[in-house]
Residue frames relative to the residue before (quaternion, step in Angstrom):
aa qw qx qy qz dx dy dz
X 1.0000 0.0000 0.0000 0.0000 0.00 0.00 0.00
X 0.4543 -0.6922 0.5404 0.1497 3.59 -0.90 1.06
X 0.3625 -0.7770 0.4813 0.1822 3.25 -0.87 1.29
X 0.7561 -0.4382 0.2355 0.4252 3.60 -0.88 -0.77
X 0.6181 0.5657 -0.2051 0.5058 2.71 1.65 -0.67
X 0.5944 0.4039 -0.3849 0.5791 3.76 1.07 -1.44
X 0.5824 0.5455 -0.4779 0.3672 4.33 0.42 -0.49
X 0.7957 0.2320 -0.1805 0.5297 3.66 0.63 -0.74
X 0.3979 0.3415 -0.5991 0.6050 3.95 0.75 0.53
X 0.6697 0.5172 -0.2963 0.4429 3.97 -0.19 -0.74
X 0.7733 0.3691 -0.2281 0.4623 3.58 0.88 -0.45
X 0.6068 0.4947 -0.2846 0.5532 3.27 1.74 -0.45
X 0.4580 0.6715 -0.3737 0.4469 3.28 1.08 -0.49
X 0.7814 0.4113 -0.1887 0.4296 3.44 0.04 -1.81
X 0.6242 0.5775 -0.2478 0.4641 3.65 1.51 -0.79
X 0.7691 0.3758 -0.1509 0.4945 3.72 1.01 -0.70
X 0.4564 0.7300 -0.4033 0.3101 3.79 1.32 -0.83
X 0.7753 0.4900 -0.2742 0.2891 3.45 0.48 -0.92
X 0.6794 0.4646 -0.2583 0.5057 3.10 1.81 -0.98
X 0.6374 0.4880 -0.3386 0.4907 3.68 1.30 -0.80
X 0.5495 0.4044 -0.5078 0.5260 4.24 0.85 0.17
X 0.6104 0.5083 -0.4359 0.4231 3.74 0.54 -0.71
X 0.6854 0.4069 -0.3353 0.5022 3.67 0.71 -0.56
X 0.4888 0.6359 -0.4461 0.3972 3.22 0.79 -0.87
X 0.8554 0.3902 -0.1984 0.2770 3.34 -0.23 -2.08
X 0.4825 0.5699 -0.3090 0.5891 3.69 1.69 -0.78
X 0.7502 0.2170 -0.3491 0.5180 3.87 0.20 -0.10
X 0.8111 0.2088 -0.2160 0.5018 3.88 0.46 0.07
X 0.4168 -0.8085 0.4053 0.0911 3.52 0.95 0.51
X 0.6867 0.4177 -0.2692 0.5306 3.31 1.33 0.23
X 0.5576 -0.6395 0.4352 0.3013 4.23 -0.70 0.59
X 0.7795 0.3098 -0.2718 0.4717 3.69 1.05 -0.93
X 0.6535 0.5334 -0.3082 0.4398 3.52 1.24 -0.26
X 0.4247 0.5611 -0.4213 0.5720 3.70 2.03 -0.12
X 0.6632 0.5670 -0.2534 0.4177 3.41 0.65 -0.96
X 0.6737 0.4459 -0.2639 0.5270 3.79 0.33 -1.18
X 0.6503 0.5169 -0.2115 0.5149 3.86 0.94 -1.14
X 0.7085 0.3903 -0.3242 0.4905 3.47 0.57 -0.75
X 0.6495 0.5593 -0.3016 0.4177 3.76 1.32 -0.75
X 0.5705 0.6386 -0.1622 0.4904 3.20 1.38 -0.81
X 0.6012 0.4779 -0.2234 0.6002 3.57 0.91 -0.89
X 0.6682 0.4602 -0.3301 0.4824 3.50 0.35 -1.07
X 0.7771 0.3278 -0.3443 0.4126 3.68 0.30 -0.75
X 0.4537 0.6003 -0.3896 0.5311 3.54 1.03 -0.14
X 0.7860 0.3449 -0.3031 0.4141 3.41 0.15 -0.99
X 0.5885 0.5185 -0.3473 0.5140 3.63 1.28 -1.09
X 0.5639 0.3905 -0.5876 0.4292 4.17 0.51 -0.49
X 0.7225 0.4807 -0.3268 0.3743 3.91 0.25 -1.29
X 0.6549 0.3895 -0.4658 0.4499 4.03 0.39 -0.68
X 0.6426 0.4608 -0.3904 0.4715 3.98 0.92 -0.42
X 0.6654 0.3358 -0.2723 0.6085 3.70 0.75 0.33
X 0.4548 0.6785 -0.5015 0.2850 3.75 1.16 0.29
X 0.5462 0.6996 -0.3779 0.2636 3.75 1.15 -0.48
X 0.5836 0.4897 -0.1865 0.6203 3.29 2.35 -1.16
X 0.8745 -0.0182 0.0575 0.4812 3.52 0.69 -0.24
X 0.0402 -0.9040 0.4136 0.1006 3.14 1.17 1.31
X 0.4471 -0.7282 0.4670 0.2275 3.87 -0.98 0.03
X 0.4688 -0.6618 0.4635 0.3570 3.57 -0.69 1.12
X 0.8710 0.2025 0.0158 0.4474 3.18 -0.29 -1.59
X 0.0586 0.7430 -0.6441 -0.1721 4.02 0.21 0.33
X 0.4845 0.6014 -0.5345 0.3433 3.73 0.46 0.00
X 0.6717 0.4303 -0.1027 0.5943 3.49 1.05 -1.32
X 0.6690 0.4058 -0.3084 0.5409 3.36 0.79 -0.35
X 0.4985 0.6803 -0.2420 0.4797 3.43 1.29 -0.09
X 0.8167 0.3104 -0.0009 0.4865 3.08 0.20 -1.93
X 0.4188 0.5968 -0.3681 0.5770 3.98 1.64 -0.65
X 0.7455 0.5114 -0.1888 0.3835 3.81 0.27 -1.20
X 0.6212 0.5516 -0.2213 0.5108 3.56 1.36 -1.02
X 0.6134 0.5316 -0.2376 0.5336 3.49 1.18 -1.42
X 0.6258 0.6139 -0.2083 0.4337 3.38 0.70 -0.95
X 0.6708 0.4829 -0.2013 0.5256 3.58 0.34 -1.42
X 0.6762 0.4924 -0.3671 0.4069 3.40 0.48 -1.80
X 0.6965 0.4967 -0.2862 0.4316 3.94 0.22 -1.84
X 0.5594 0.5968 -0.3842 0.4282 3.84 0.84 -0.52
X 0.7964 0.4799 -0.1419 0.3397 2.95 0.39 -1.59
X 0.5911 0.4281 -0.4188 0.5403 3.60 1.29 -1.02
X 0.6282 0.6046 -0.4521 0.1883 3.95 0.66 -0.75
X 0.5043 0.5753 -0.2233 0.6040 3.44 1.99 -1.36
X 0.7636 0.3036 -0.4360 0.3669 3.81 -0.51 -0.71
X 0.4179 -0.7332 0.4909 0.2164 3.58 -0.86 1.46
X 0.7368 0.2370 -0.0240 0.6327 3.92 1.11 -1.07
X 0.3698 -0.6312 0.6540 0.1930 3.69 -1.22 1.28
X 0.6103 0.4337 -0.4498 0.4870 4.24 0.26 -0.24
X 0.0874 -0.6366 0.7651 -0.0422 2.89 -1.64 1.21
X 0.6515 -0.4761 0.5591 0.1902 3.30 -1.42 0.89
X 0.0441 0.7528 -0.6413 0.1419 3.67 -1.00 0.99
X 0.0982 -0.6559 0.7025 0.2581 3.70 -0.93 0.66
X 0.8383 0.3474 -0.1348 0.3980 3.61 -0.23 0.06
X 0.5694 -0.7193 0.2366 0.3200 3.54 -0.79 1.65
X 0.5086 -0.5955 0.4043 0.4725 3.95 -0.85 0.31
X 0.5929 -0.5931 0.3824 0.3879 3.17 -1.59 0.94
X 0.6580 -0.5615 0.4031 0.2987 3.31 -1.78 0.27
X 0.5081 -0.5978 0.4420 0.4348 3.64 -0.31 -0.11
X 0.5553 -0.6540 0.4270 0.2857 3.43 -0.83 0.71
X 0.3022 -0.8653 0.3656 0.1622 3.46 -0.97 0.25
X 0.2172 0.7778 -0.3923 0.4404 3.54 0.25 1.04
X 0.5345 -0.7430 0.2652 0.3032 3.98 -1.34 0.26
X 0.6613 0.3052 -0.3882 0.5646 2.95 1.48 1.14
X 0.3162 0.8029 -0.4984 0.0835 3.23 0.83 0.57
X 0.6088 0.7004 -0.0499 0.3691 2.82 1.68 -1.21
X 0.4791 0.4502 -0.2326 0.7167 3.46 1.99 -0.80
X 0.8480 0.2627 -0.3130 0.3375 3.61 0.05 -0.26
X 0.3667 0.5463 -0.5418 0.5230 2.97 1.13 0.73
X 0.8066 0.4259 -0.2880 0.2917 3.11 0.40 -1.28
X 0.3523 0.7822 -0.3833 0.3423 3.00 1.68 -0.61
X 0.8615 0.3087 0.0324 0.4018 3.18 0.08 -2.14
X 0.4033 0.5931 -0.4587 0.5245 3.79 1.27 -0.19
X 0.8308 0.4093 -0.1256 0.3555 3.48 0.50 -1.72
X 0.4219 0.3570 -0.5450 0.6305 4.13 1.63 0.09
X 0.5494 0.6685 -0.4653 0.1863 3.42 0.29 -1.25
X 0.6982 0.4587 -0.1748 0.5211 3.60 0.99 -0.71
X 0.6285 0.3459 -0.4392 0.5409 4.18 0.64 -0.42
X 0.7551 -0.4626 0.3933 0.2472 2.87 -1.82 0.18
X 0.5695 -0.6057 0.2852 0.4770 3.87 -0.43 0.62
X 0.5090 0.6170 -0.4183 0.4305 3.96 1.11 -0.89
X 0.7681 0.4621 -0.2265 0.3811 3.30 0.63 -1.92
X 0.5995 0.5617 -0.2948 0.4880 3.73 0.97 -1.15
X 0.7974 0.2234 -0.2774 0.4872 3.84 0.13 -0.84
X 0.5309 0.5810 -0.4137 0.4576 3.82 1.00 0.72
X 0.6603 0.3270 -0.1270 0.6641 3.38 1.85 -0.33
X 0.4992 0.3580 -0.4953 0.6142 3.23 1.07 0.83
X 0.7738 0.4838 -0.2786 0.2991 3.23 -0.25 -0.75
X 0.6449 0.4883 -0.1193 0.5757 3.35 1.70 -1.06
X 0.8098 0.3666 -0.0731 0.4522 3.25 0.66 -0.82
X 0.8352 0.1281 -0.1633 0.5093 3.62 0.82 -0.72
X 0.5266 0.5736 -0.2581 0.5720 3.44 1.64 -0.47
X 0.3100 -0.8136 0.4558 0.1849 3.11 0.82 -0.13
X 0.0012 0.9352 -0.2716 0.2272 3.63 1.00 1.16
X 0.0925 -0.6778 0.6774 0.2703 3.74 0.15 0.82
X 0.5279 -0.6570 0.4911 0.2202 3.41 -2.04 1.23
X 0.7555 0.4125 -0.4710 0.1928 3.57 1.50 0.82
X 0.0811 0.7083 -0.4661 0.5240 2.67 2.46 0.95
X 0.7535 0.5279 -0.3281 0.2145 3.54 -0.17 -1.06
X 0.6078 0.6854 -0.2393 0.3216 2.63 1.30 -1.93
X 0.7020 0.6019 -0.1350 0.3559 2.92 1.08 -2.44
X 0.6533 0.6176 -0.3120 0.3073 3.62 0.90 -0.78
X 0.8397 0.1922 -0.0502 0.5054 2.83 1.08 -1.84
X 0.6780 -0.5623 0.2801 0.3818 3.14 1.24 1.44
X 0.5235 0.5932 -0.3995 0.4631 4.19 0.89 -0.07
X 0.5310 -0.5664 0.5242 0.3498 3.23 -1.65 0.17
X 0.7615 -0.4404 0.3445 0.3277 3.61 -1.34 0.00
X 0.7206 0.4418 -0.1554 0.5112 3.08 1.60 -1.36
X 0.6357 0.4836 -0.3597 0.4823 3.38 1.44 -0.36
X 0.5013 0.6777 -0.3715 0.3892 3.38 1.60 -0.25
X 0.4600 0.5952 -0.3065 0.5832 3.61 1.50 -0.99
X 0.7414 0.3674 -0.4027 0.3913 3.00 -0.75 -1.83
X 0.8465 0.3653 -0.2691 0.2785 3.79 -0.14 -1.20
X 0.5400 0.5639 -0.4448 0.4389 3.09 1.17 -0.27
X 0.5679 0.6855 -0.3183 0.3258 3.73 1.02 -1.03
X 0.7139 0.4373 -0.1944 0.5113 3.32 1.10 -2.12
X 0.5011 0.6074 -0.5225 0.3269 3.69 0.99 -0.93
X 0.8953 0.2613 -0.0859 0.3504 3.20 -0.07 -1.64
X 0.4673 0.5853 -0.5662 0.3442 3.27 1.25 0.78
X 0.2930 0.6312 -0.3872 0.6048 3.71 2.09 -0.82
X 0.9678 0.0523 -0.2009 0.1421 3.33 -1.08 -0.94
X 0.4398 0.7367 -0.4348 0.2734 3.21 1.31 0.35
X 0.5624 0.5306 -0.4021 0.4903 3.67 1.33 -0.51
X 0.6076 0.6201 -0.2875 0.4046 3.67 0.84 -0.55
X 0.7504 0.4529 -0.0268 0.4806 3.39 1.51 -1.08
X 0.2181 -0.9218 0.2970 0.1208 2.80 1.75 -0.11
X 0.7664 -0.2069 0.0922 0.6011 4.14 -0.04 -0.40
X 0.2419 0.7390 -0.4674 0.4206 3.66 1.55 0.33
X 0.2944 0.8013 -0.5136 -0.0864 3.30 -1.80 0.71
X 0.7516 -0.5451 0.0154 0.3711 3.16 -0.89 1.07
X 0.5522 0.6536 -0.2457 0.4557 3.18 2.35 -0.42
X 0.5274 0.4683 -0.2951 0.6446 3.32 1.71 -0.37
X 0.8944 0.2535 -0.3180 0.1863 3.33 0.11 -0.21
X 0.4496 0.5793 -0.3769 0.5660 3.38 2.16 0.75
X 0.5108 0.5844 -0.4913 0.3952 3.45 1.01 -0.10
């Protein structure tokens, strides 16, 4: 039986999942690794909200989505080889009038570095304030600029007549 607490970590969950796989899949570019990340976060956040009584948390949304960003940049730091083993051909792109931008979308983070990629999520499509950002990925505000600047000077050739206003809509 679910206490009060596992009832409302369990309710916040079901309330945030959608927005913390959408980040998820924009920083790893792949559905089962959004997933595993988004599962991962969740237990992270569920060890801390069960220890929130000693040190309760302001924002668990931010304390949420900080953790995801976190996990994700870890993980690319630990996996030694990006190829993974597959019995079975990759899926097709979806079909539809933006399927095509989100490909490109995610082909084109797919290429920056994981720091630089979840600094343009978070700014850009998450819609991040750059001292939310800063705080996450542990950087200063101004270093939050500067990188945001060089990022998207990198991924704009990739994106071609694409923009970031098209691609938060």
């Amino acid at each position: 039986m679910a206490t009060g607490d596992d009832a409302d970590f369990a309710e916040f969950a079901r309330a945030r999942a959608g927005q913390l796989y959408r980040s998820a899949f924009l920083l790893c570019g792949d559905r089962q690794l959004a997933e595993d990340l988004v599962q991962e976060t969740f237990a992270k956040v569920y060890v801390a909200w069960r220890k929130r009584l000693a040190a309760p948390i302001d924002n668990p949304a931010a304390y949420a989505h900080t953790t995801l960003v976190r996990t994700h940049i870890s993980a690319r730091r630990r996996r030694s080889s990006t190829e993974r083993p597959s019995d079975r051909l990759p899926e097709q792109p979806a079909t539809g009038p933006d399927s095509a931008l989100r490909l490109t979308l995610t082909q084109a983070l797919a290429r920056l570095e994981p720091s630089d990629r979840a600094l343009l999520v978070m700014r850009y499509l998450d819609d991040v304030s750059v001292a939310d950002t800063a705080e996450a990925l542990g950087i200063s505000s101004g270093a939050v600029r500067n990188r945001s600047l060089r990022a998207l000077d990198r991924i704009r050739p990739l994106l071609g007549d694409v923009t970031f206003a098209e691609l938060h809509a």
